[in-house]
N, C-alpha and C positions, 0 to 999 in steps of 0.2 A: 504494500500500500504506500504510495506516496502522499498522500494526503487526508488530514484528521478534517479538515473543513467539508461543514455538509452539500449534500449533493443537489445540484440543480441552482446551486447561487449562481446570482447573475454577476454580469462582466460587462467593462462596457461595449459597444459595437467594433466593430475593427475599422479600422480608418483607410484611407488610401495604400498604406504603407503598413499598418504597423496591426499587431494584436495584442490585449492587454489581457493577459489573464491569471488564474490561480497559479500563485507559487507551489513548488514541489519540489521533494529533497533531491530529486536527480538536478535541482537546479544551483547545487552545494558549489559546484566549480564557479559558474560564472558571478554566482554571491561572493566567493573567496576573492575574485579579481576586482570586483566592484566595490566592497566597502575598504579593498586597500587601496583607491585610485587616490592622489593625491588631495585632488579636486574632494572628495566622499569625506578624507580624515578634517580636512583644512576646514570645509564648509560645512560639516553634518556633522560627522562627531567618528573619534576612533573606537570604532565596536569591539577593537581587538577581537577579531576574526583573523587567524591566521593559516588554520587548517580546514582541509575539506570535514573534518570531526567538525570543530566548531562551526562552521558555514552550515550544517546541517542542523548541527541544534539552533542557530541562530534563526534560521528558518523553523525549524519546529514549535521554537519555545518564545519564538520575537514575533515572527511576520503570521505564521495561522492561528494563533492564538485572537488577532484582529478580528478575523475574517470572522471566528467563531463569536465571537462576542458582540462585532457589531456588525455582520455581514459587508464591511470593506475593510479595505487595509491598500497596502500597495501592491499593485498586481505586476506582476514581470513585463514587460516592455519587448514585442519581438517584434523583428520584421517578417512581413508576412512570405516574403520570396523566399525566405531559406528558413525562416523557425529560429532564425539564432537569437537568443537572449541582447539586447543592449542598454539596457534598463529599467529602472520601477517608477512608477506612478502612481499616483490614489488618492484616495482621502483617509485621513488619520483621524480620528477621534481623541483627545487629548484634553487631560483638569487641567485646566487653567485657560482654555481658551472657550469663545464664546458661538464659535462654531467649527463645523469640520474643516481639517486642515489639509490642502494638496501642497503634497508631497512627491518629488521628482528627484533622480539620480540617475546616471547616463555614462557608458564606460566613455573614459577619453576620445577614444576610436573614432565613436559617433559624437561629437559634441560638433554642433556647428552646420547642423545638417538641416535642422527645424524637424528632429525627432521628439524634443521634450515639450514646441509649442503643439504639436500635431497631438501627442500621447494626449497632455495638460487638457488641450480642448474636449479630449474623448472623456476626459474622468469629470471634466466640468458639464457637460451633455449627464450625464450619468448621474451626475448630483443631483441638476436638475428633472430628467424627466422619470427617472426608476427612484429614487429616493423623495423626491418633494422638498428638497431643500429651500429654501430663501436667499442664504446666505454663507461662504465662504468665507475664509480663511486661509491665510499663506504666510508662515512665518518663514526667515532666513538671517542667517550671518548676516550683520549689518555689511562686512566688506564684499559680499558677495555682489557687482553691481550688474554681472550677465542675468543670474537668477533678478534682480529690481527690475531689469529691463523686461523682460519677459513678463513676469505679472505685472506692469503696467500695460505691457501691448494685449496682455488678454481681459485689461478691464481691471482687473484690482486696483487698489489704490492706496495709498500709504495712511497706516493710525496707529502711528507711533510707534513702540517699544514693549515688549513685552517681556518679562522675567519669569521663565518657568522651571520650577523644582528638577524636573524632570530630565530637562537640557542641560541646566547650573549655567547657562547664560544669556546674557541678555539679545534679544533678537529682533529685528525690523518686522511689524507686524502687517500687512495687506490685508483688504478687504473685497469682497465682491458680491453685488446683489445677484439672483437669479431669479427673482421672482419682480414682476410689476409691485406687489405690494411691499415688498423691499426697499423697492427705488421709490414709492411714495406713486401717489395718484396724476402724479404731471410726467413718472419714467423718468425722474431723474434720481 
């Protein structure tokens, strides 16, 4: 069995390129490579993954345990012409924040492509039309200014500063409506 997450959750749609789906422990190598990318330690956090063991538990005990609890998490990022892994996306569920949080990470390889706007828009579709969402959420590394760029070209917007236990630091908070009643009775 590769997967404790129950059967028939949804995903979001596959996009031109790419497909987002449930993680899996055969997905232990390309986890190994991705939370060691420099970009992953520097601007997410060093998960100390350094074995295909750990990548496995990391996956076991980190990323489906999400899925299981609030039916999303970040789902694997492949492209659809070859199935290869090149990233995660999603939305995170996280105390301290006031709504769900998308979340992106992208091996080096592919960065620069417009895989993570492409993914981002699919888990943001996702939010809004399988979940009912309102409103998102995107924290990041304040020095992160590729990731700023990017949720502001998808609509987020800067509020402030966030401090979460969970991080132990402090991070640039984004916002984003999805719903009309969100944005107020004018859509703005």
């Amino acid at each position: 069995m590769t997967s404790s997450v129950p059967a028939g959750l949804k995903t979001p749609e596959p996009t031109r390129r790419l497909r987002l789906r449930l993680p899996e422990l055969t997905d232990a190598a390309f986890y190994l490579t991705l939370l060691n990318e420099p970009d992953y330690i520097r601007f997410i956090s060093d998960a100390k993954v350094r074995t295909l063991r750990t990548a496995e538990a990391f996956i076991k005990l980190r990323s489906l345990p999400r899925f299981e609890k609030y039916g999303t998490g970040l789902w694997v990022v492949e492209k659809l012409d070859t199935c290869d892994p090149i990233g995660i996306c999603g939305l995170i569920i996280r105390e301290g924040l006031d709504h769900p949080d998308l979340g992106y990470a992208f091996l080096s390889s592919h960065q620069g492509k417009g895989y993570a706007r492409e993914a981002a828009r699919a888990a943001i579709g996702f939010a809004r039309e399988h979940m009912k969402l309102d409103w998102l959420c995107a924290i990041i590394d304040p020095g992160n200014e590729r990731s700023a760029k990017l949720l502001t070209d998808l609509g987020f917007h800067r509020d402030g500063q966030r401090m979460l236990e969970s991080i132990g630091a402090v991070s640039d908070y984004f916002v984003k409506p999805l719903s009309a009643s969100a944005c107020g009775a004018d859509g703005q």
